[in-house]
C-alpha distance (Angstrom), angle and dihedral (degrees) to the residues before:
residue distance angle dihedral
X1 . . .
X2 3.68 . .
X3 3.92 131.6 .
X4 3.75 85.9 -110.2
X5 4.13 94.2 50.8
X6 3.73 83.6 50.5
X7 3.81 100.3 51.1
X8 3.93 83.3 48.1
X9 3.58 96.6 54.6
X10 3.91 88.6 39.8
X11 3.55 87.4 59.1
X12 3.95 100.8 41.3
X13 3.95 89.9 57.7
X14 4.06 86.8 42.8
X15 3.70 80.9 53.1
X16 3.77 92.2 52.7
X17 3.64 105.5 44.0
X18 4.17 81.0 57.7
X19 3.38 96.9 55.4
X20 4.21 87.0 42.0
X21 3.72 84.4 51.4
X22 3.80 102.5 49.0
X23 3.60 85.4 44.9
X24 3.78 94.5 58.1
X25 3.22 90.8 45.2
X26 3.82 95.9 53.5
X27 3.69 81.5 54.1
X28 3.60 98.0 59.3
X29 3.29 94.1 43.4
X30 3.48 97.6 59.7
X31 3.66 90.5 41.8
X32 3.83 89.1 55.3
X33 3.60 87.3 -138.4
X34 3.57 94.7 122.9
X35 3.66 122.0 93.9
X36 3.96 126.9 -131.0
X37 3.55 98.6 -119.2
X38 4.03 88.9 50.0
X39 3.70 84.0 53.5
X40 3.24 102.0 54.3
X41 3.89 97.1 50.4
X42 3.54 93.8 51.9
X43 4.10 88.6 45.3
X44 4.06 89.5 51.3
X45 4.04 98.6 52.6
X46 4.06 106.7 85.3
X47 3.95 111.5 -102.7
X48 4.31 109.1 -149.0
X49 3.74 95.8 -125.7
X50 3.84 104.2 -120.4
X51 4.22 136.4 164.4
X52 3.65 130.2 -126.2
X53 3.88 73.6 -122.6
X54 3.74 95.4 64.8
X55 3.70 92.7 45.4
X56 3.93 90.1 54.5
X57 3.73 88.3 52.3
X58 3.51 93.6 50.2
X59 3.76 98.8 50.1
X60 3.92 89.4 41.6
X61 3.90 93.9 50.5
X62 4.32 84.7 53.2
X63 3.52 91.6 44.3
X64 3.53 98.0 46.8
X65 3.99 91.8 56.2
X66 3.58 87.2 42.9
X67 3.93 93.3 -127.5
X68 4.18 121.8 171.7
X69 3.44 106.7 -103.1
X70 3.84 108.2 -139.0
X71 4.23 88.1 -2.6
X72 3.07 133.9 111.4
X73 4.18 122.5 -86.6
């Protein structure tokens, strides 16, 4: 596995744990278990803007070369 299959699989599972993240925090949100200040932190650190298109790419792209996600190349 090259550097460049590695940076792509970096950012595929970077990818993922964003969309994971958002949809916790849907989740709490409409739970109202969340608290203000807890909002607010996660509100003030940047979010990359990114599409659920992007993410598809990114997993296709891995899956297409058949590359270990998370193992070792």
């Amino acid at each position: 596995m090259n550097n460049k299959d590695r940076l792509i699989l970096a950012l595929a599972a970077l990818l993922r744990a964003e969309r994971e993240t958002r949809g916790a925090l849907m989740e709490a949100l409409e739970e109202d278990s969340i608290s203000r200040e807890a909002l607010l932190a996660i509100l003030s650190d940047p979010i990359p803007i990114v599409t659920q298109e992007d993410i598809e790419f990114a997993e296709r792209f891995a899956m297409s070369r058949h590359l270990p996600i998370g193992g070792k190349g």
